[in-house]
Steps between C-alpha positions, in 0.01 A plus 500: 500500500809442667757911477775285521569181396720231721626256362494128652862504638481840670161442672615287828723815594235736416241306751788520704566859485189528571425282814791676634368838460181444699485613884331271649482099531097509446557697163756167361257249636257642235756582228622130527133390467474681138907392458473125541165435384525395079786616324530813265328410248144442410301188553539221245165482293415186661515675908400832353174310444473357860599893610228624311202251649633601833508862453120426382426338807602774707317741329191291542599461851478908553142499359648708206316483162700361216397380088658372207706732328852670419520903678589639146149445393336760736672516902641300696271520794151703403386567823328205542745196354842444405593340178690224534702397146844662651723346654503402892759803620256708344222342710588531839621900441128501399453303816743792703316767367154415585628430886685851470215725345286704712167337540359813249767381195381121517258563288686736275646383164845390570465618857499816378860540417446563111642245302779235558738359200244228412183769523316447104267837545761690638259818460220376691761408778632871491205649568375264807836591633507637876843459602782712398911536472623472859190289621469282236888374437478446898199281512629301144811437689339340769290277287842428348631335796206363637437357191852317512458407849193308379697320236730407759240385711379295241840343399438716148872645394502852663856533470397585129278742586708646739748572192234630247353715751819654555543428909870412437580784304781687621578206779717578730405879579335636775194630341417125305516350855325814654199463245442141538477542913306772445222335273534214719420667816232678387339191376550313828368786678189490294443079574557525111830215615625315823804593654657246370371598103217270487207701321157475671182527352420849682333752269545861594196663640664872510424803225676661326 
């Protein structure tokens, strides 16, 4: 859910403000990857179904376990498959997260991170959580990224996802460009991205 809302005619100066804020040339080459790929808004029902199949095909590509299904029956991902009647964004952060967890958490309902705003048994999620406060707002906003660097990757719209995930909130100050080089780096440090903000299909080996 987006904090604060932009509205159409302010959003060119607020990428702007943005771009201009980062400190280094490598950080814009990625930002203008999420910037120019789609437009603000969400796929037209027509691509969105294109987006989807292709989100599909990556997670068959991983190896990962998927069925039939909306999350707000039971979980999004069960430990063993993800369901798959949400929309493609939604996807490949499922995607992020299962690169991201440690190898313990793959098989832990919703990576064991309790439960995420499409979660159905939002109790049963709870209690397989394993990540906490600090830990677990750090690892969901690297899923958030990679996620969006996967829909840019794919030619999906991750400039909209870049706005509902709040990245451009507060554009312009030091600490919005600070946490998107931050998350960045970490994630190309891990193999998680390229230098250049193309994700890879690394999965991290480490504990927690």
């Amino acid at each position: 859910m987006i904090l604060t809302p932009i509205p159409e005619s302010e959003l060119p100066e607020s990428l702007a403000r943005f771009d201009d804020s980062l400190s280094s040339e490598s950080s814009r080459a990625v930002f203008r990857r999420i910037a120019t790929v789609g437009n603000p808004a969400r796929a037209p029902a027509g691509i969105a179904v294109k987006n989807h199949s292709e989100s599909i095909d990556l997670i068959t590509n991983f190896c990962i376990g998927h069925k039939p299904g909306a999350p707000r029956l039971d979980l999004s991902w069960d430990g063993t498959a993800l369901r798959t009647e949400t929309e493609s964004y939604v996807l490949l952060h499922e995607v992020a997260h299962y690169q991201l967890a440690a190898p313990a958490r793959r098989n832990v309902i919703e990576f064991g991170l309790g439960p995420g705003p499409e979660t159905g048994d939002r109790a049963r999620a709870e209690r397989a959580a394993l990540r906490f406060g600090f830990e677990r707002e750090h690892e969901e906003a690297l899923a958030s990224l990679l996620g969006i660097l996967w829909e840019a990757q794919l030619g999906h719209p991750a400039l909209a996802s870049f706005l509902d995930q709040n990245w451009l909130e507060g554009a312009g100050r030091p600490g919005t460009a600070a946490h998107f080089e931050t998350v960045l780096a970490e994630l190309t440090r891990g193999g998680f991205v390229t230098p250049a903000g193309q994700p890879t299909r690394n999965l991290r080996q480490s504990p927690d």
